[in-house]
Residue, then its C-alpha position, 0 to 999 in steps of 0.5 A: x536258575x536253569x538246569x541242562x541234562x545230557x541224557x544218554x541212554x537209547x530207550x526214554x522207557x528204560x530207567x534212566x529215563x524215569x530218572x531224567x524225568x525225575x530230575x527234571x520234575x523236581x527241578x521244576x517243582x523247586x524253581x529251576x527252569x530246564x532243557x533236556x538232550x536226549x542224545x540217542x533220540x536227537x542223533x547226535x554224531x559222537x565222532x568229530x571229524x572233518x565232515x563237521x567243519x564246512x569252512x576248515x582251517x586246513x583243508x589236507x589235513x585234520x586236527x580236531x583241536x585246530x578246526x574247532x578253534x578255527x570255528x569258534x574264532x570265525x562263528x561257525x561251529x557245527x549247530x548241535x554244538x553251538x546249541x549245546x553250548x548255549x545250553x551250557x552257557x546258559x545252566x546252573x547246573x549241569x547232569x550227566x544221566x547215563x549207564x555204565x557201560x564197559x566201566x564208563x559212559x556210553x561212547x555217545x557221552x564220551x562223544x558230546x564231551x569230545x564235540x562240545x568241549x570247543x578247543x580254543x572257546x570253552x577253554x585253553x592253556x590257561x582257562x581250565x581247572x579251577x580257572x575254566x570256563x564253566x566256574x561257578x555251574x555246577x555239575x552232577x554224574x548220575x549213572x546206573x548199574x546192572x550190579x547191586x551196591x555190594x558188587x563195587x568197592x576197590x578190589x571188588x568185581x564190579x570196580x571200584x566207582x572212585x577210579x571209573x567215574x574219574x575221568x569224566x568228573x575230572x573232565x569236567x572240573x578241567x572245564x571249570x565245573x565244581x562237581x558234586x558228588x555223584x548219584x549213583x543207582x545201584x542193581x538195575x537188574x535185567x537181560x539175563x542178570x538177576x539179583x533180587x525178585x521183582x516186588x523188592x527190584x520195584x520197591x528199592x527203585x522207587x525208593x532210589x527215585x526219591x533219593x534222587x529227588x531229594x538229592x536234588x532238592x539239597x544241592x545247596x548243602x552239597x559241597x563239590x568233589x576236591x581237585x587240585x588247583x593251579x596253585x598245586x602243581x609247578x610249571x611242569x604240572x607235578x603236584x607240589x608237595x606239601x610242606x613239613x609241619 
């Protein structure tokens, strides 16, 4: 079994990285062999653009997703993706580490999505969803918050998770993860925002350490998030209705 993690927070010494380190110990400890993008640290360019592509499909003009699969279909994609991918091809499963930044992940993560999801190789028409090309690995969001538990909910003032977190766990079940529900750690406090003194913060967050360790350590009595199917939607995409009992 390997493990990937896509690591994307700027300070390895913040909490997000102890909980990189903490997943990737713990996967060690149960077997799993793993590897680890640190995207700040390895300067991974979040932004696709022509510059990318040395022998491009349409040298006036710039699409993404027509240079991307005129580099896969010619093995010439740019070498942090294709290493990327290689990563991915090669996991059982697959973490996302980041903080919520702005209700979302850090532009960096949303970046490596946009530059390693390949147009035309990991999927296309057809091979997406429940049909894609990452059926079968696993997936789990770990994220942090500045805001303690209470502060999240639907209508409460630090968002509602289930919307926030949507559109990358719904990105990755396009591409053929089964996700797992997310890990999140709540009331990473600090630079100005104080919730808890300093004794209790340490404590609960050694505590939420273990959590995740244990969390991982139970993957396999974990069942993925439910999405809808191909067999769901109509040949225009909107959801067949179920029907009357």
């Amino acid at each position: 079994m390997h493990a990937h993690i896509v690591h994307a927070h700027p300070d390895p010494s913040s909490y997000n990285g102890a909980l990189t380190q903490g997943a990737r110990q713990s996967l060690l400890d149960i077997g799993y062999s793993t590897t680890v993008n640190d995207l700040y640290r390895t300067g991974f360019d979040p932004v696709e653009c022509a510059a990318h592509y040395r022998d491009r499909a349409d040298a006036e003009a710039f699409a993404a997703l027509r240079e991307q699969r005129h580099a896969w279909e010619n093995s010439n994609l740019p070498s942090e993706v294709q290493t990327e991918i290689e990563h991915l091809n090669r996991a059982n499963l697959v973490i996302l580490q980041f903080p919520l930044w702005w209700h979302g992940p850090p532009a960096i993560l949303k970046g490596w999505m946009d530059r390693v999801f390949v147009n035309g190789g990991l999927y296309t028409s057809r091979k997406r969803y429940d049909t894609g090309h990452f059926r079968g690995t696993r997936a789990i969001v770990s994220v942090t918050t500045g805001a303690p538990e209470r502060a999240f909910g639907p209508g409460s003032r630090g968002g509602d998770f289930q919307t926030m977190l949507w559109p990358i766990q719904y990105s990755l079940y396009y591409m053929g993860f089964s996700v797992l529900p997310p890990f999140i750690s709540f009331g990473v406090q600090g630079h100005g925002y104080r919730y808890e003194d300093d004794a209790s913060l340490h404590k609960r967050l050694e505590q939420n350490l273990s959590d995740w360790r244990s969390y991982l350590g139970a993957l396999d009595d974990t069942e993925p998030i439910p999405f809808p199917s191909w067999g769901d939607w109509d040949d225009d995409g909107r959801a067949i209705a179920a029907p009357d009992r």
